[in-house]
PDB file of the backbone (N, CA, C, O) and the ligand in Angstrom, with CONECT records:
HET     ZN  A 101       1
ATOM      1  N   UNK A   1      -1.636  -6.645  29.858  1.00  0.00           N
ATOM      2  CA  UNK A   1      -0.641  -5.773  29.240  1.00  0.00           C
ATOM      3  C   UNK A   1      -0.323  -4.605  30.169  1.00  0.00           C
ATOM      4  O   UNK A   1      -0.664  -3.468  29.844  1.00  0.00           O
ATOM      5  N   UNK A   2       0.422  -4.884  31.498  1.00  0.00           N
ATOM      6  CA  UNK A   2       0.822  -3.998  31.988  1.00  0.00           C
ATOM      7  C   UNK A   2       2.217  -3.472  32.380  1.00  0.00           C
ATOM      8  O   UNK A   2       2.669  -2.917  33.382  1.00  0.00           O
ATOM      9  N   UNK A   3       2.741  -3.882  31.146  1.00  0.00           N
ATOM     10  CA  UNK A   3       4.574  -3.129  30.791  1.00  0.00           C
ATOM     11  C   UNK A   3       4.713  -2.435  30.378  1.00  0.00           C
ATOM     12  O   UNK A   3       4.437  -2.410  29.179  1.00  0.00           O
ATOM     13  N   UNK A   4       5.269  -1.261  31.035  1.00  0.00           N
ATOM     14  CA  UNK A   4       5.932  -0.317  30.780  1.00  0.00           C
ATOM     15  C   UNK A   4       6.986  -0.147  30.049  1.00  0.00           C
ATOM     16  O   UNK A   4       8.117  -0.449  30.429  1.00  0.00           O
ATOM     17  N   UNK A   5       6.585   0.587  28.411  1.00  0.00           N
ATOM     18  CA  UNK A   5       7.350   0.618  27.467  1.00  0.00           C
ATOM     19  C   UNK A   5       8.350   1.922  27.939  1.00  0.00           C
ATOM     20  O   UNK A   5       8.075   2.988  28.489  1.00  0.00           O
ATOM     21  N   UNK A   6       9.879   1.228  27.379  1.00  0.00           N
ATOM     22  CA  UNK A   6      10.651   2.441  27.828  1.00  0.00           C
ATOM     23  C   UNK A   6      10.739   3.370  26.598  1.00  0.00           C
ATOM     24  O   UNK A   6      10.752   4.587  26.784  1.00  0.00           O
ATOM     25  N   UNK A   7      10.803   2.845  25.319  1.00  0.00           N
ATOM     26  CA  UNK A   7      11.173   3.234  24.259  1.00  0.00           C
ATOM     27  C   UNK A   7      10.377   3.057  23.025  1.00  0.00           C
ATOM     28  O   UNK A   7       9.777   1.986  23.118  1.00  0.00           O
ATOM     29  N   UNK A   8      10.079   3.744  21.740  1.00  0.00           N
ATOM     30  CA  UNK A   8       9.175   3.198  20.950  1.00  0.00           C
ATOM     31  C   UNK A   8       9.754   2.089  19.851  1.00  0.00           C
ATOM     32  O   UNK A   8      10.901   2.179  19.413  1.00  0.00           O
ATOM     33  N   UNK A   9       8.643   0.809  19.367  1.00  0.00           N
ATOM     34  CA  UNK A   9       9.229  -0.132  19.025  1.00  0.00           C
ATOM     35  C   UNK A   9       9.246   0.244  17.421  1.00  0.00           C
ATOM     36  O   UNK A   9       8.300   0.925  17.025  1.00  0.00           O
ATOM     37  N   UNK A  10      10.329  -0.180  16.397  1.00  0.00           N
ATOM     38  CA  UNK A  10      10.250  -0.045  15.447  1.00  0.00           C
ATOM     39  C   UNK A  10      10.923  -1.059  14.362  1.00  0.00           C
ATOM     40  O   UNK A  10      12.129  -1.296  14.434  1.00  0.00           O
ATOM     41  N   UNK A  11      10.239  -1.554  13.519  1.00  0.00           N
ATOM     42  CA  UNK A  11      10.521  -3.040  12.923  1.00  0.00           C
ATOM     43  C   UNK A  11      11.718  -2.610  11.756  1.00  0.00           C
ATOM     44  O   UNK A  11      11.807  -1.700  10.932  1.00  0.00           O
ATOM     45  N   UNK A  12      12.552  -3.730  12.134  1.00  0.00           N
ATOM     46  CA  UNK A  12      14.140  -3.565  11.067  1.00  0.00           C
ATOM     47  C   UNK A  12      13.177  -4.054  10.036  1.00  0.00           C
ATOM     48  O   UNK A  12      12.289  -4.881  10.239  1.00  0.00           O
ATOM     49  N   UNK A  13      13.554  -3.214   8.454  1.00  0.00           N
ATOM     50  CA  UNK A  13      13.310  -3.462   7.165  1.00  0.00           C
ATOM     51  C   UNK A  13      14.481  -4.730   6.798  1.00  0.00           C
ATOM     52  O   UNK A  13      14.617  -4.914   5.588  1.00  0.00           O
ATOM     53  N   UNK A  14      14.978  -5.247   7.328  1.00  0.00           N
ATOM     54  CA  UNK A  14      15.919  -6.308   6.606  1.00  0.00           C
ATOM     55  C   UNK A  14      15.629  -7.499   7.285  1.00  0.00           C
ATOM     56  O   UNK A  14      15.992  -8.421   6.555  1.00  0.00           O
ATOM     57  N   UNK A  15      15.135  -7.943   8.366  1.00  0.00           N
ATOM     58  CA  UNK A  15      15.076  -9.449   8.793  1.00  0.00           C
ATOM     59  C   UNK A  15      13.537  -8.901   9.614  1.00  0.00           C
ATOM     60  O   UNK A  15      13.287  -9.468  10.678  1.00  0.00           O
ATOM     61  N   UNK A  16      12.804  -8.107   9.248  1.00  0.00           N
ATOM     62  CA  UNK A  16      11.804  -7.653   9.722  1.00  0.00           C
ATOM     63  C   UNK A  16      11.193  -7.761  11.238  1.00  0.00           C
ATOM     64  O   UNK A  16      10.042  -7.585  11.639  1.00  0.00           O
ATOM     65  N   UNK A  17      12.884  -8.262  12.215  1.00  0.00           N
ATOM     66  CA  UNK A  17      12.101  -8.148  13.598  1.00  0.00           C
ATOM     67  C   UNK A  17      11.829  -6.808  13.714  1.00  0.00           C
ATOM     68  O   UNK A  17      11.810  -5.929  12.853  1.00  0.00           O
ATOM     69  N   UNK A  18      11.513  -6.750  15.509  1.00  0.00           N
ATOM     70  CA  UNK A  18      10.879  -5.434  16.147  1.00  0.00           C
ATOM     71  C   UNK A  18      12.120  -5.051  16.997  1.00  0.00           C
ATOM     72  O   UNK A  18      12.766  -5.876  17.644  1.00  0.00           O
ATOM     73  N   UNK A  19      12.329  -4.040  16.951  1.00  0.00           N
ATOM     74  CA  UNK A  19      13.059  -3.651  18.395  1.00  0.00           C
ATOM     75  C   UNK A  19      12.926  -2.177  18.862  1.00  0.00           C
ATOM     76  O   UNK A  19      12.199  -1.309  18.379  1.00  0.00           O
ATOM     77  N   UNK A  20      13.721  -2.090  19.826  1.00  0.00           N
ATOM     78  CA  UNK A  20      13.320  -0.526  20.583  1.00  0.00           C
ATOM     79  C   UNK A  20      14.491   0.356  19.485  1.00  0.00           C
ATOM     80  O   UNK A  20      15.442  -0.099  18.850  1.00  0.00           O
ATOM     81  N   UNK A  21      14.064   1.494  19.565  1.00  0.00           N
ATOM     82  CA  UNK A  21      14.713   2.391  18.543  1.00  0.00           C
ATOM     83  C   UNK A  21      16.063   2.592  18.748  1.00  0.00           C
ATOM     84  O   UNK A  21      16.849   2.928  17.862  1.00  0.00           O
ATOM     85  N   UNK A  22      16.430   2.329  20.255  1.00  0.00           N
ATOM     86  CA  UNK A  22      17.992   2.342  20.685  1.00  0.00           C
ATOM     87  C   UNK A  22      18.735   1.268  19.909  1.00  0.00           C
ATOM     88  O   UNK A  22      19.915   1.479  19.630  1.00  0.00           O
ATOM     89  N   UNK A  23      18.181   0.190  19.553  1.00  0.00           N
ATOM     90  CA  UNK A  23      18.770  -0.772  18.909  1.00  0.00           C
ATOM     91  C   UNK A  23      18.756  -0.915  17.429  1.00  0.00           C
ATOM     92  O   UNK A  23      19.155  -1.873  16.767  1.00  0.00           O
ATOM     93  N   UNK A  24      18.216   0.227  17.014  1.00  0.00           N
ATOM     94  CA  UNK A  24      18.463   0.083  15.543  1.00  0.00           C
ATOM     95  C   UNK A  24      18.311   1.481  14.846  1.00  0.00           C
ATOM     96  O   UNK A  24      17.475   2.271  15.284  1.00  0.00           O
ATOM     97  N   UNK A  25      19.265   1.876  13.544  1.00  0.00           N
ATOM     98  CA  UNK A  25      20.068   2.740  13.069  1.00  0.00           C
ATOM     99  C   UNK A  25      18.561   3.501  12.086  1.00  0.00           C
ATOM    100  O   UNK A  25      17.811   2.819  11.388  1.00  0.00           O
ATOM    101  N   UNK A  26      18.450   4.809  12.262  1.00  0.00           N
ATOM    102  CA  UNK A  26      17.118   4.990  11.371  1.00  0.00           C
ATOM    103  C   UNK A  26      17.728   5.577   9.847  1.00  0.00           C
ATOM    104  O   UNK A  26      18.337   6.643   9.763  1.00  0.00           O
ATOM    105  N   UNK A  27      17.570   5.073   9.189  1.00  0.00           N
ATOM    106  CA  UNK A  27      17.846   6.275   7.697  1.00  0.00           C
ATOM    107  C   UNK A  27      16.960   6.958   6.610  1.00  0.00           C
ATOM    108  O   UNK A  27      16.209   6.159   6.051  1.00  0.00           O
ATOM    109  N   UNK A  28      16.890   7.951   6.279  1.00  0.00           N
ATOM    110  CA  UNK A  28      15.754   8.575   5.635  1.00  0.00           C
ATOM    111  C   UNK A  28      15.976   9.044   4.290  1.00  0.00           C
ATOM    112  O   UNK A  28      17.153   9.169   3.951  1.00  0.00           O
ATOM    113  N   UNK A  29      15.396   9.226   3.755  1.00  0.00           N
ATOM    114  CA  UNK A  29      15.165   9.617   2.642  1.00  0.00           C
ATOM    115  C   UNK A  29      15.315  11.337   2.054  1.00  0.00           C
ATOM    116  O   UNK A  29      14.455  12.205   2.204  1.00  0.00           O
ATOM    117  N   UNK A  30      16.688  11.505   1.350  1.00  0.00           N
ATOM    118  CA  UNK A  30      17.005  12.618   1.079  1.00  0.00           C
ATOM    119  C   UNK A  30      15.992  13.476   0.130  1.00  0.00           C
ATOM    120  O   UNK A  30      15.051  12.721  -0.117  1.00  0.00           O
ATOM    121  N   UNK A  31      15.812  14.590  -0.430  1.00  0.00           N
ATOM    122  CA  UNK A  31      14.934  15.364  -1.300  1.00  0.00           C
ATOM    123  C   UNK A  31      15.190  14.279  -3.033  1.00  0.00           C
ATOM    124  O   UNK A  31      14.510  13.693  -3.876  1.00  0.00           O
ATOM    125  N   UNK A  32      16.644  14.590  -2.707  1.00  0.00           N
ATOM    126  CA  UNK A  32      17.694  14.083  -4.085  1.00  0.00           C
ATOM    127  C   UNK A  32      17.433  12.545  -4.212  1.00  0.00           C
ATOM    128  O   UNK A  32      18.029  11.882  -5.061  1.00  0.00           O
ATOM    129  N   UNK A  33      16.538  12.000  -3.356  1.00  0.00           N
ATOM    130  CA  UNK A  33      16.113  10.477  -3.680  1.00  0.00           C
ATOM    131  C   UNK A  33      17.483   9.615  -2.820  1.00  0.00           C
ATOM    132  O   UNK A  33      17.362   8.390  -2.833  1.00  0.00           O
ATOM    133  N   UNK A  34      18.604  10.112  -2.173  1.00  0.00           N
ATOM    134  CA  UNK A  34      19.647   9.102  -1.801  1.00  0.00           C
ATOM    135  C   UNK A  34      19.132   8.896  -0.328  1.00  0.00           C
ATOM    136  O   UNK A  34      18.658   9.770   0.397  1.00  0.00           O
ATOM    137  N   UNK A  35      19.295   7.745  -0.069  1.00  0.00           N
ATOM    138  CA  UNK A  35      18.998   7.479   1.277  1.00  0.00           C
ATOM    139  C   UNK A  35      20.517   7.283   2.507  1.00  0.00           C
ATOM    140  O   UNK A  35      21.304   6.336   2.516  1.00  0.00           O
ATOM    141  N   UNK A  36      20.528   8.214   3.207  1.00  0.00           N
ATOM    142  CA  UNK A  36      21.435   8.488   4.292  1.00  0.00           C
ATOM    143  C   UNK A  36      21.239   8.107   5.918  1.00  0.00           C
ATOM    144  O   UNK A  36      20.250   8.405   6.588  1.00  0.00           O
ATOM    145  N   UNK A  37      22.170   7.532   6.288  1.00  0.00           N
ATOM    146  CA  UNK A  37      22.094   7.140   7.565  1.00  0.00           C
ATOM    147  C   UNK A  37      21.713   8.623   8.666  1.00  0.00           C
ATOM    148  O   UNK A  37      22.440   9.606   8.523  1.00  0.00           O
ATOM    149  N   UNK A  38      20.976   8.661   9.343  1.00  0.00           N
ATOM    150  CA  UNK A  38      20.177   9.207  10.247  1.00  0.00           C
ATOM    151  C   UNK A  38      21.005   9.156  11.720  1.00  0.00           C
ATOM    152  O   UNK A  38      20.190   8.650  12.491  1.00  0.00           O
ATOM    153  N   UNK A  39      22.025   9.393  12.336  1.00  0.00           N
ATOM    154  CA  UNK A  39      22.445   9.343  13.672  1.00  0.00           C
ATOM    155  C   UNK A  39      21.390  10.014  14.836  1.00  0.00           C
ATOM    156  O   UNK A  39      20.869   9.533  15.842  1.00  0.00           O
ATOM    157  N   UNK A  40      21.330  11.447  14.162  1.00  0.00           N
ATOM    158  CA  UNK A  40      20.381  11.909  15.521  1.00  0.00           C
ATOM    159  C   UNK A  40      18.779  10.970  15.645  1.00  0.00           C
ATOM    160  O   UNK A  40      18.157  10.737  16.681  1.00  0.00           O
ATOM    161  N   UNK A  41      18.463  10.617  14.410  1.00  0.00           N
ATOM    162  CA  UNK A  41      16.858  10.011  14.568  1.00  0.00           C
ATOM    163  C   UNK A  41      16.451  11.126  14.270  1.00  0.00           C
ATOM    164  O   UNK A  41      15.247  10.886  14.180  1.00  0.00           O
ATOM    165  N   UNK A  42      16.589  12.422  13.997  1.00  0.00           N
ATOM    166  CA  UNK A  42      15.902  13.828  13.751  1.00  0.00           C
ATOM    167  C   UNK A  42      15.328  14.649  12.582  1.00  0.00           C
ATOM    168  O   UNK A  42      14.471  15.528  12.684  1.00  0.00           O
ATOM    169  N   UNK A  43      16.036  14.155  11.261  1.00  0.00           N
ATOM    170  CA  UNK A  43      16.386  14.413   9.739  1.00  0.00           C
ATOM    171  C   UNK A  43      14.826  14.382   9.625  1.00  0.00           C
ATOM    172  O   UNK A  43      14.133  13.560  10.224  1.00  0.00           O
ATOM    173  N   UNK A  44      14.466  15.108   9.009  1.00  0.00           N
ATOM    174  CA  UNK A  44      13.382  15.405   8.100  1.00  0.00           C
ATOM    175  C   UNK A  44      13.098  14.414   7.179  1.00  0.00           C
ATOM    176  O   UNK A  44      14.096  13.998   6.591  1.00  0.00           O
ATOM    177  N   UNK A  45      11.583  13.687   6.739  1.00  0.00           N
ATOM    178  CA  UNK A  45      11.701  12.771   6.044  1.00  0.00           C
ATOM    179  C   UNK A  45      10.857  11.678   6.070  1.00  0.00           C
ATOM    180  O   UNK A  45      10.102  11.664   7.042  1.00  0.00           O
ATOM    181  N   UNK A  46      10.739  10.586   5.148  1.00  0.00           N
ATOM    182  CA  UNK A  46      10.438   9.194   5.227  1.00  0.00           C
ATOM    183  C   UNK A  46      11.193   8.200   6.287  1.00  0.00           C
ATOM    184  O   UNK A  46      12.243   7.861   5.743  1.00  0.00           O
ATOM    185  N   UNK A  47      11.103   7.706   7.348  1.00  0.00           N
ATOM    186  CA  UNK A  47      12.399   7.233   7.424  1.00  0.00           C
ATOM    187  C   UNK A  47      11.969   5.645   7.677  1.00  0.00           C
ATOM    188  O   UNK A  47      10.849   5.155   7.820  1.00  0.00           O
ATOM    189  N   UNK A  48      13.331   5.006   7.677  1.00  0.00           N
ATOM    190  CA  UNK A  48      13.295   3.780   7.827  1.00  0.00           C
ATOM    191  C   UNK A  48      13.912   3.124   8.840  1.00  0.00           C
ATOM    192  O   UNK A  48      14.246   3.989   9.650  1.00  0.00           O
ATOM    193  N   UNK A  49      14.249   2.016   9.235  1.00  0.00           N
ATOM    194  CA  UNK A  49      14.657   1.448  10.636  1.00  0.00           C
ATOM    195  C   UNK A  49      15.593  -0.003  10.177  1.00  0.00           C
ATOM    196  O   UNK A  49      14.944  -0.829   9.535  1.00  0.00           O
ATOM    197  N   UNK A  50      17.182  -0.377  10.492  1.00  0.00           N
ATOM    198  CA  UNK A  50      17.658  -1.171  10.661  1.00  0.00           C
ATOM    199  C   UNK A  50      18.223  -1.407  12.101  1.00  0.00           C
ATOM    200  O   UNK A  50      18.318  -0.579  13.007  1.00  0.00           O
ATOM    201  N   UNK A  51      18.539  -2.593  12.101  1.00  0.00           N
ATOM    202  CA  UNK A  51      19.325  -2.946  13.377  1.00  0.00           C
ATOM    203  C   UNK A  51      20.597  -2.140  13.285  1.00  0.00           C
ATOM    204  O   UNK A  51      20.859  -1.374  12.358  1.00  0.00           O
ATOM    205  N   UNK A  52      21.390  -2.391  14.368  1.00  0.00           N
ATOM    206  CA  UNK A  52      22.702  -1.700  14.245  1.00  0.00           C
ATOM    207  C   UNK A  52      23.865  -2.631  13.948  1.00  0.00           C
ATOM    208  O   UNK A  52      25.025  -2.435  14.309  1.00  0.00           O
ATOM    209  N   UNK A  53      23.412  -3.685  13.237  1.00  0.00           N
ATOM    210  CA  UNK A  53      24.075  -4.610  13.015  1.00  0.00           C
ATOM    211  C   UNK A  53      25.048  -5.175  11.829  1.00  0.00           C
ATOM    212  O   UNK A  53      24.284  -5.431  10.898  1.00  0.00           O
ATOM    213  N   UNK A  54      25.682  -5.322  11.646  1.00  0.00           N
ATOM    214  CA  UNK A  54      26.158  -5.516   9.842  1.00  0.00           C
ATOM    215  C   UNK A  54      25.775  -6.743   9.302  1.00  0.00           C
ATOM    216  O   UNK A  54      26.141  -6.898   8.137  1.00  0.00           O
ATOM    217  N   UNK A  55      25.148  -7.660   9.802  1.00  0.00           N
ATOM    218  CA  UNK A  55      24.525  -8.814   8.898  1.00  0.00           C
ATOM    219  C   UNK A  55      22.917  -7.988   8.765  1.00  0.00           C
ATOM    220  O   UNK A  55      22.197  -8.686   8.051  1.00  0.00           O
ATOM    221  N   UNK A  56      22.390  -7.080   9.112  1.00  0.00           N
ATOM    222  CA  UNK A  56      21.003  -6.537   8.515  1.00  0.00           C
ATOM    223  C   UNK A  56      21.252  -5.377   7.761  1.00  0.00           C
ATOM    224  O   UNK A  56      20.484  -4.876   6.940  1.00  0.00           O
ATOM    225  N   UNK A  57      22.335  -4.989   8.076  1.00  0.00           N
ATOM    226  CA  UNK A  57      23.108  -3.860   6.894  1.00  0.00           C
ATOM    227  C   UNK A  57      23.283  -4.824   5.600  1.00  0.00           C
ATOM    228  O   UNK A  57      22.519  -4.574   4.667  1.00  0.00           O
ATOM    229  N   UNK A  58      23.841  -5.478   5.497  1.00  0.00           N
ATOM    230  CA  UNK A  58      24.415  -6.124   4.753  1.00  0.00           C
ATOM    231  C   UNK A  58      22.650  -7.210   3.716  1.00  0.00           C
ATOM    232  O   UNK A  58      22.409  -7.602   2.575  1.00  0.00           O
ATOM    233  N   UNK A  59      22.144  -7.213   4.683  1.00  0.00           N
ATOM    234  CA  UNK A  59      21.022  -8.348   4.233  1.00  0.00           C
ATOM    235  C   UNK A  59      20.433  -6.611   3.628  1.00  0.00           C
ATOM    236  O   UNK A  59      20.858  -6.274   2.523  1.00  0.00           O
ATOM    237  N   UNK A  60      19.728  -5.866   4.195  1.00  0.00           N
ATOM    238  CA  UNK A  60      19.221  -4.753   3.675  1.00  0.00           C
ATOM    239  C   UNK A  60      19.301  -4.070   2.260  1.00  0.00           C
ATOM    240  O   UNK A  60      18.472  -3.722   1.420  1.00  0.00           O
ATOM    241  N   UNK A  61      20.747  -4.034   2.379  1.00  0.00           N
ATOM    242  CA  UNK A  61      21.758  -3.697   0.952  1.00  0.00           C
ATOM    243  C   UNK A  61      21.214  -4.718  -0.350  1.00  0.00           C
ATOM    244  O   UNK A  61      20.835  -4.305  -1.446  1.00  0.00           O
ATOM    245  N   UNK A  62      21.288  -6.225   0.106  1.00  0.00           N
ATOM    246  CA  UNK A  62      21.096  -7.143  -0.744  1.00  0.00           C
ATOM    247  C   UNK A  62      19.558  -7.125  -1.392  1.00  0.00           C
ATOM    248  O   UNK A  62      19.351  -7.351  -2.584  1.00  0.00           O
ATOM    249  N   UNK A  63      18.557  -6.835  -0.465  1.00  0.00           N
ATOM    250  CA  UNK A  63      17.584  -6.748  -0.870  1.00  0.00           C
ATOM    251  C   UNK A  63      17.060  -5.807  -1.037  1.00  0.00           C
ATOM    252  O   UNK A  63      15.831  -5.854  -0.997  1.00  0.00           O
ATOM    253  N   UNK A  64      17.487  -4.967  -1.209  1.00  0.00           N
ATOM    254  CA  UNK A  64      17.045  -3.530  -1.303  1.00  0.00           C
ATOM    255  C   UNK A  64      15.487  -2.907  -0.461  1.00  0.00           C
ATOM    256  O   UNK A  64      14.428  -2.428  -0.867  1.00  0.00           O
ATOM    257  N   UNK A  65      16.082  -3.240   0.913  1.00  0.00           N
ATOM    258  CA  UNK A  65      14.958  -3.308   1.736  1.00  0.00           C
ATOM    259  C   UNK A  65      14.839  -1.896   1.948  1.00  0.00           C
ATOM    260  O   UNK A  65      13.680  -1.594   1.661  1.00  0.00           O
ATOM    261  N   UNK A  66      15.817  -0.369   2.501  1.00  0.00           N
ATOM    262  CA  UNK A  66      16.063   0.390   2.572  1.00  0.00           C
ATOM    263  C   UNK A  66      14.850   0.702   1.528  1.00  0.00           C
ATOM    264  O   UNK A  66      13.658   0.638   1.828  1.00  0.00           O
ATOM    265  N   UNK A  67      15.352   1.040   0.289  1.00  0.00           N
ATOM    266  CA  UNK A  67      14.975   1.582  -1.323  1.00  0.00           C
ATOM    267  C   UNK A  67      13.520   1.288  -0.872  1.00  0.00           C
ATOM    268  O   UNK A  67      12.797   2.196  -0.462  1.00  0.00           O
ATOM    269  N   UNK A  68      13.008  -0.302  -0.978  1.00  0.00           N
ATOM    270  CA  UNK A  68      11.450  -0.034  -0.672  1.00  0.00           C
ATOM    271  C   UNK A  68      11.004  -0.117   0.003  1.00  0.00           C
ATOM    272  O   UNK A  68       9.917  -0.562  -0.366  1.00  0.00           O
ATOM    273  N   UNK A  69      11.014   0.112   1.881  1.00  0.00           N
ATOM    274  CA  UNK A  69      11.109   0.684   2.495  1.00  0.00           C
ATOM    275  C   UNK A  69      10.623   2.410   2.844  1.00  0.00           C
ATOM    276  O   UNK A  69       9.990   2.837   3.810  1.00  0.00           O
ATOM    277  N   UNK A  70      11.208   3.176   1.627  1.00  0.00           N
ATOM    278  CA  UNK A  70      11.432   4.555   1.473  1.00  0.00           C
ATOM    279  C   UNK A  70      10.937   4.687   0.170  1.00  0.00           C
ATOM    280  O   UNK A  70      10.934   5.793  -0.370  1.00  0.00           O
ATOM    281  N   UNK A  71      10.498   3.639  -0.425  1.00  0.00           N
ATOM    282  CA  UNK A  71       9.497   3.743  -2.055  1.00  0.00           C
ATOM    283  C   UNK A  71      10.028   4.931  -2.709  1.00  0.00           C
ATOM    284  O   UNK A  71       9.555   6.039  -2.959  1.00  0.00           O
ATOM    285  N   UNK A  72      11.446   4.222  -2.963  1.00  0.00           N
ATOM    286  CA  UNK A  72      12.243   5.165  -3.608  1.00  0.00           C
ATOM    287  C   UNK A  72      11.985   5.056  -5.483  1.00  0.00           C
ATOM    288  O   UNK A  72      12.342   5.964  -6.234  1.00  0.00           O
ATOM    289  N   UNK A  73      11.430   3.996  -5.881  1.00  0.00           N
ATOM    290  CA  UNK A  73      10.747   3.621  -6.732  1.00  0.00           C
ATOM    291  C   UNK A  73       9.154   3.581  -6.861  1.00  0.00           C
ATOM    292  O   UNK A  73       8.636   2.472  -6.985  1.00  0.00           O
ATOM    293  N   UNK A  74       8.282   4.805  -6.839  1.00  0.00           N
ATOM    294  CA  UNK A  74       7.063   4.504  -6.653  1.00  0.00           C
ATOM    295  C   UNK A  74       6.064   4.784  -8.010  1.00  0.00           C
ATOM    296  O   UNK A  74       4.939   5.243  -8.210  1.00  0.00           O
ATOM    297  N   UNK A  75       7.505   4.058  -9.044  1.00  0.00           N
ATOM    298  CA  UNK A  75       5.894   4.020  -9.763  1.00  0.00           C
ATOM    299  C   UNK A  75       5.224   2.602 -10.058  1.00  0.00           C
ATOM    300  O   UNK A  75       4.563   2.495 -11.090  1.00  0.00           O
ATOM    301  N   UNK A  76       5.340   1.672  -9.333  1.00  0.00           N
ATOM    302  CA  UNK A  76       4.618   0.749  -8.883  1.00  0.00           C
ATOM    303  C   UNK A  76       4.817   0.329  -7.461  1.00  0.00           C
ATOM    304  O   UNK A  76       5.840   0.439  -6.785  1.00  0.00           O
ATOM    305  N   UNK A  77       3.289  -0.332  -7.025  1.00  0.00           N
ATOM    306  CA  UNK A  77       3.500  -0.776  -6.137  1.00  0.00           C
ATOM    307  C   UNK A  77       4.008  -2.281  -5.364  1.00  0.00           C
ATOM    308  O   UNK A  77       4.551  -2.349  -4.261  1.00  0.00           O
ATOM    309  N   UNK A  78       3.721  -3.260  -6.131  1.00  0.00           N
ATOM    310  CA  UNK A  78       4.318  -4.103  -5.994  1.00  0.00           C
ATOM    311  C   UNK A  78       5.458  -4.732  -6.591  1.00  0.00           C
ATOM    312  O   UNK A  78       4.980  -5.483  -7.441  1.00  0.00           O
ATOM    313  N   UNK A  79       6.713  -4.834  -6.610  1.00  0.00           N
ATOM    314  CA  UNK A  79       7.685  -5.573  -7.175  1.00  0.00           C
ATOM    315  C   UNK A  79       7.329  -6.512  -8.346  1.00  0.00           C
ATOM    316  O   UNK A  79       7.465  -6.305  -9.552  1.00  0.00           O
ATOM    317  N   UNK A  80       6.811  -7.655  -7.668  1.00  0.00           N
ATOM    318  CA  UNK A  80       7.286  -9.127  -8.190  1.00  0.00           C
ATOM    319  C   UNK A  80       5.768  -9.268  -7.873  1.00  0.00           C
ATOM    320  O   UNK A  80       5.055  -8.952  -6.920  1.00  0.00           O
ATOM    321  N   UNK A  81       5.493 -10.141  -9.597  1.00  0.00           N
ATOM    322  CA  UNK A  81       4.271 -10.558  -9.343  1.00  0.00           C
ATOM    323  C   UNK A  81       3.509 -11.870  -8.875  1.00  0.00           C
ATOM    324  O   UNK A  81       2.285 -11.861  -8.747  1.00  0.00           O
TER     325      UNK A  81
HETATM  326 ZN    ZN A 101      17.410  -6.586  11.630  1.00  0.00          ZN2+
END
């Protein structure tokens, strides 16, 4: 293992690959519970990690990967039993 990471890796919540943070959109978690797209990467917060893509936007949305993700619902922990 002697590669030199340029960037830190961070796994999309919607098709759960890995990628470098340049490649995917971070969004965090407001006080008010709404979750907002993140441009700088800087926002104060929980945050979460998609691609910059609109089929993991779109898959994200569907599954509400974002929401738990950011356990915007935490009064349980598992979903589905
Ligand atoms: Zn993705």
């Amino acid at each position: 293992m002697s590669k030199t990471r340029a960037e830190p890796v961070r796994t999309c919540v919607a098709c759960r690959l890995e990628a470098g943070k340049g490649a995917l959109v971070r969004f965090v978690r407001e006080p008010g519970g709404a979750v907002q797209e993140d441009p700088s990467g800087r926002a104060p917060g929980r945050g979460a990690y998609l691609h910059d893509d609109p089929e993991c936007r779109r898959l994200a949305l569907k599954k509400r990967s974002l929401e738990r993700a950011l356990r915007l619902r935490s009064t349980e922990k598992g979903d589905n039993p």
